[in-house]
C-alpha positions in Angstrom: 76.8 11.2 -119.1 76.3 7.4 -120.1 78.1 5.0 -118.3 81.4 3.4 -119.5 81.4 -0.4 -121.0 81.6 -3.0 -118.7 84.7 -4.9 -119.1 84.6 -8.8 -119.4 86.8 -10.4 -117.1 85.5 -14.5 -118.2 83.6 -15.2 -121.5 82.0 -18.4 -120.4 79.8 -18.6 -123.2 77.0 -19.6 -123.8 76.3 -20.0 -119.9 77.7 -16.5 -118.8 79.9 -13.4 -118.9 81.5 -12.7 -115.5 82.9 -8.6 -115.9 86.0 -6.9 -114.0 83.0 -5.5 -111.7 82.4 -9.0 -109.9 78.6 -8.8 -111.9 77.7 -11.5 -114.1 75.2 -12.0 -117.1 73.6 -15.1 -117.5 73.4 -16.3 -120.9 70.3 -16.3 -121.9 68.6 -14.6 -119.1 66.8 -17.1 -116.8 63.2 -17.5 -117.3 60.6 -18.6 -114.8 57.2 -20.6 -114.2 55.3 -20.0 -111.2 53.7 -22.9 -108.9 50.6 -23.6 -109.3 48.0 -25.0 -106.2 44.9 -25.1 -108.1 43.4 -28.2 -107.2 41.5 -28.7 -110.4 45.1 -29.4 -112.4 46.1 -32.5 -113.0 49.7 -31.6 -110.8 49.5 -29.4 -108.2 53.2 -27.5 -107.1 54.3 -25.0 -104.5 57.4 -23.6 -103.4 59.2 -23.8 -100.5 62.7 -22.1 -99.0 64.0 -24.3 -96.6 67.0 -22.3 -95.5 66.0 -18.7 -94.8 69.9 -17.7 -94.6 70.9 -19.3 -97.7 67.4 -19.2 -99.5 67.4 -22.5 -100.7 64.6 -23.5 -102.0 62.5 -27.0 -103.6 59.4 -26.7 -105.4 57.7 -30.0 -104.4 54.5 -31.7 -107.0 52.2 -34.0 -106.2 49.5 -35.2 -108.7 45.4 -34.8 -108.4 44.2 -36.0 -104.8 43.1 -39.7 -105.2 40.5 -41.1 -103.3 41.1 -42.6 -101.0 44.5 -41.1 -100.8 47.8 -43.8 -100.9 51.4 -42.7 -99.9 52.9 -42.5 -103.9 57.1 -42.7 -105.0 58.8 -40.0 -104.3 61.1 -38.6 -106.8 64.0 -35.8 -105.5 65.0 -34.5 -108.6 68.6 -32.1 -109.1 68.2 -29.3 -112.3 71.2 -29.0 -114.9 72.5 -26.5 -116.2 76.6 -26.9 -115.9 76.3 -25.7 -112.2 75.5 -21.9 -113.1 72.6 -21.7 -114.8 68.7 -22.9 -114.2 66.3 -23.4 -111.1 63.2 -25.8 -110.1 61.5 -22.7 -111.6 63.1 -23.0 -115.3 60.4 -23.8 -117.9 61.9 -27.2 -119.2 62.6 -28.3 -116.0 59.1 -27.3 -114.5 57.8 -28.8 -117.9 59.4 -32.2 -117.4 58.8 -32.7 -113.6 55.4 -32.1 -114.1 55.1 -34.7 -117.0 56.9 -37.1 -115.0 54.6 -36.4 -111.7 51.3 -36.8 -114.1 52.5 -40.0 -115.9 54.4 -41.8 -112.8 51.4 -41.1 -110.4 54.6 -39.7 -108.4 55.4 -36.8 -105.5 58.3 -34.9 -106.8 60.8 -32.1 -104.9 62.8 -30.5 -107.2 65.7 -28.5 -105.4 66.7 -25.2 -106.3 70.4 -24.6 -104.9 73.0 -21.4 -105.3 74.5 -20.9 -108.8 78.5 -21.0 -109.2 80.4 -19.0 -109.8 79.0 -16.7 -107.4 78.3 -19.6 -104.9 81.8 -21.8 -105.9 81.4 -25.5 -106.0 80.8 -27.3 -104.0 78.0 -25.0 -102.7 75.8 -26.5 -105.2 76.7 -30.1 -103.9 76.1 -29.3 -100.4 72.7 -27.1 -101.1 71.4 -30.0 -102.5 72.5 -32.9 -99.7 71.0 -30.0 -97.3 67.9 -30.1 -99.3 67.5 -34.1 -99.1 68.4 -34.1 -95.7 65.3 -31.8 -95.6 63.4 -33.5 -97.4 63.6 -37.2 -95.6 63.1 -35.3 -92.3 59.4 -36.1 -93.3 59.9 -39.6 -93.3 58.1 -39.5 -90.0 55.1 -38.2 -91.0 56.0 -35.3 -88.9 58.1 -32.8 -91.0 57.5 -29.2 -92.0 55.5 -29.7 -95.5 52.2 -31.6 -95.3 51.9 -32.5 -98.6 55.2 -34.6 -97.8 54.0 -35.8 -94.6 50.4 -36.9 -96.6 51.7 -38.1 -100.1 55.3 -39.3 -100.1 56.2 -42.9 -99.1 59.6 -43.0 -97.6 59.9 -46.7 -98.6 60.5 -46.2 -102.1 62.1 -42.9 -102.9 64.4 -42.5 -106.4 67.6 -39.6 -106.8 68.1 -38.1 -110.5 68.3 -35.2 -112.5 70.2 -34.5 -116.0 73.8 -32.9 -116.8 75.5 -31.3 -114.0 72.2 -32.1 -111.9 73.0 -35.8 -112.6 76.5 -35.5 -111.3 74.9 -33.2 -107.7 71.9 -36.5 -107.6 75.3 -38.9 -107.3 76.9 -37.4 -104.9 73.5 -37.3 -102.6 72.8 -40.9 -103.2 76.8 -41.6 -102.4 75.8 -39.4 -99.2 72.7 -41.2 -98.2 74.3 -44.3 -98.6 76.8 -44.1 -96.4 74.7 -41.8 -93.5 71.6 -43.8 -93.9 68.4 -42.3 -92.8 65.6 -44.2 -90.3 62.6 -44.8 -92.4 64.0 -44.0 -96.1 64.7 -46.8 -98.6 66.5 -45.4 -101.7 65.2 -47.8 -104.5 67.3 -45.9 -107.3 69.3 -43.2 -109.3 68.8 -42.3 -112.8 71.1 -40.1 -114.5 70.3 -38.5 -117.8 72.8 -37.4 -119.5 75.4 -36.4 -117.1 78.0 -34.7 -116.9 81.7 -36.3 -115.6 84.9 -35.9 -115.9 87.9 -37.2 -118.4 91.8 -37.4 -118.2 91.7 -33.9 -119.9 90.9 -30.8 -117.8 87.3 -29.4 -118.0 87.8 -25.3 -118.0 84.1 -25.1 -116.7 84.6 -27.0 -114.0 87.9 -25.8 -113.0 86.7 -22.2 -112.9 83.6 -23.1 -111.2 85.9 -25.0 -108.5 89.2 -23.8 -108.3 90.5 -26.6 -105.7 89.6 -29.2 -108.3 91.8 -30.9 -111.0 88.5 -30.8 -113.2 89.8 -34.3 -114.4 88.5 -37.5 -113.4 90.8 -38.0 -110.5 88.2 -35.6 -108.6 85.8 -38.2 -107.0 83.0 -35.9 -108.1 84.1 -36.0 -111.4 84.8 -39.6 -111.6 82.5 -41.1 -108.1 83.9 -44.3 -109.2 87.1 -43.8 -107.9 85.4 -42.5 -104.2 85.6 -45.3 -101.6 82.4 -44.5 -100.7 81.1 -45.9 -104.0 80.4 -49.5 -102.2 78.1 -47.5 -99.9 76.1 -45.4 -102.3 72.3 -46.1 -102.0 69.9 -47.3 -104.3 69.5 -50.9 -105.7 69.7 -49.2 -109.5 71.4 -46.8 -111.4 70.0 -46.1 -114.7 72.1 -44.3 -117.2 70.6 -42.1 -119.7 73.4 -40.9 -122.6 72.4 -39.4 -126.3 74.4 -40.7 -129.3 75.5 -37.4 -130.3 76.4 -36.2 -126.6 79.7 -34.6 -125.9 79.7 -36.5 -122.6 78.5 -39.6 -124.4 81.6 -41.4 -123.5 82.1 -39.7 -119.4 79.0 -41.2 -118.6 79.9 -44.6 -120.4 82.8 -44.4 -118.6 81.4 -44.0 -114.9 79.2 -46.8 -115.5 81.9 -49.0 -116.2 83.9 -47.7 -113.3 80.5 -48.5 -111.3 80.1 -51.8 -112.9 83.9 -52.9 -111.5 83.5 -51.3 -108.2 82.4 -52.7 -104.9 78.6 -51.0 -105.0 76.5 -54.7 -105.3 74.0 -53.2 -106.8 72.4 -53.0 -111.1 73.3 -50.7 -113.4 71.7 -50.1 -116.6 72.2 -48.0 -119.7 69.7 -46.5 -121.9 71.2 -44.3 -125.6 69.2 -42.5 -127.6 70.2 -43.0 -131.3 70.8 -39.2 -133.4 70.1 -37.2 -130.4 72.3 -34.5 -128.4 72.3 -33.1 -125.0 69.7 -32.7 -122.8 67.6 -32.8 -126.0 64.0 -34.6 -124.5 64.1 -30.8 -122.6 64.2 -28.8 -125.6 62.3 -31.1 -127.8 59.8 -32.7 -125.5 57.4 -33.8 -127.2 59.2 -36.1 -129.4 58.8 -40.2 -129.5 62.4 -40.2 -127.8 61.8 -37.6 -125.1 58.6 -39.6 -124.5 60.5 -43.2 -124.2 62.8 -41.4 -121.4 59.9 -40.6 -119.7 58.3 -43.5 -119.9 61.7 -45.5 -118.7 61.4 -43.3 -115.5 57.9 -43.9 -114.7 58.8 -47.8 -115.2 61.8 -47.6 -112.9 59.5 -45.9 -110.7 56.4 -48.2 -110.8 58.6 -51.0 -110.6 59.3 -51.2 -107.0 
């Protein structure tokens, strides 16, 4: 006898379909890229769970060994994908790491933390301050992952990542800032694209964090309004937004806020004319998904 049809409890399309059962379909179903350590590839990557009990995860890059070896950027790096959706494992955001690690001559660790709404924000925040605090317990020389302990330099280390990743990379440099770490220097953010909140209610959000307004009185939403702000590290934020963005105008907005606020540090903001969302991931080989690129490996190369 076939089974009966699964009723839908939330149509959250098009990230996913949670059903009266407590299961949920993810919209479209994830796809993954393996790590690669061939040595003969111009970026090498591995993966590596860094909570057994949570299963939190980074895949960490670094390019072809130079000789003789140098300590190179490091880049920590936080996926999209509105909080629910994507991992370090994703093809587009596997894709663009890589590019980034080739062109910048950079080590990258891309974090892979628990999808809402199974995992309710702000798992996904804290999964990803767990990671960096992780990560920067290399800064030593004596951490867990050699290639970290060989490759990264701890003096100039730079927080990103696009959409809702943009939003988690904030709220770890706001973190860093104000715990402060022996041995780090947090040279700067970049956010592409992100996502923030408004006066109106964001139904995503909300769902995804029930003890939110999901409006830009949420200091997560809007970091700008966090008294932490004056404390957040890095010496520059660069702002990424597309011209035909529906969060255009949030992330315009932040960077005001973070203009006006007491954080003494630059801020900068790059738009990319006729373009939407997250577009140098679906279309990367484009002259504008190259020039964002190419921005980050100047921010990068710069310090």
């Amino acid at each position: 006898m076939a089974s009966p049809t699964k009723e839908i409890a939330v149509n959250m399309s098009p990230y996913f379909r949670l059903f009266t059962d407590g299961t949920i379909e993810r919209l479209p179903p994830p796809l993954k890229t393996p790590p690669s350590d061939d040595p003969d590839l111009a970026v090498r990557s591995k993966d590596v769970v860094i909570d057994a009990e949570t299963g939190v995860s980074v895949r960490i890059y670094v390019p072809r060994h130079r000789d003789p070896p140098r300590k190179l950027p490091l880049v920590v790096y936080i996926h999209g994908g509105a909080f629910c959706m994507g991992s370090a494992s994703s093809p587009a955001f596997h894709n663009f790491i890589t590019n980034l690690v080739e062109k910048g001559d950079v080590v990258a660790v891309s974090v892979s933390y628990r999808l809402a709404p199974e995992n309710p924000l702000p798992i996904p925040f804290d999964d990803s301050w767990a990671a960096f605090q992780w990560i920067v317990a290399h800064a030593d020389g004596r951490g867990a992952d050699p290639w970290l302990n060989e490759c990264a330099d701890f003096r100039r280390v730079f927080i990103g990542g696009e959409s809702a990743g943009a939003t988690i990379a904030n709220d770890v440099a706001i973190r860093a800032g104000v715990e402060r770490f022996l041995g780090v220097e947090i040279l700067g953010v970049f956010l592409v694209h992100p996502f923030f909140g408004s006066k109106e209610e964001d139904k995503l959000y909300k769902l995804l964090c029930p003890t939110s307004s999901g409006r830009d009185d949420d200091p997560r939403l809007n970091p700008a309004v966090d008294p932490r702000i004056r404390e957040m590290a890095g010496r520059r934020v660069v702002f990424f937004v597309a011209e035909k963005d529906f969060l255009r105008d949030r992330g315009r907005a932040y960077c005001e806020g973070l203009k006006k606020s007491e954080w003494n540090g630059e801020v900068e903001i790059v738009e990319s004319e006729g373009e939407g969302h997250c577009f140098h991931l679906f279309n990367p080989k484009t002259e504008k998904a190259a020039a964002i690129t190419d921005r980050l490996v100047a921010l990068f190369n710069a310090a």
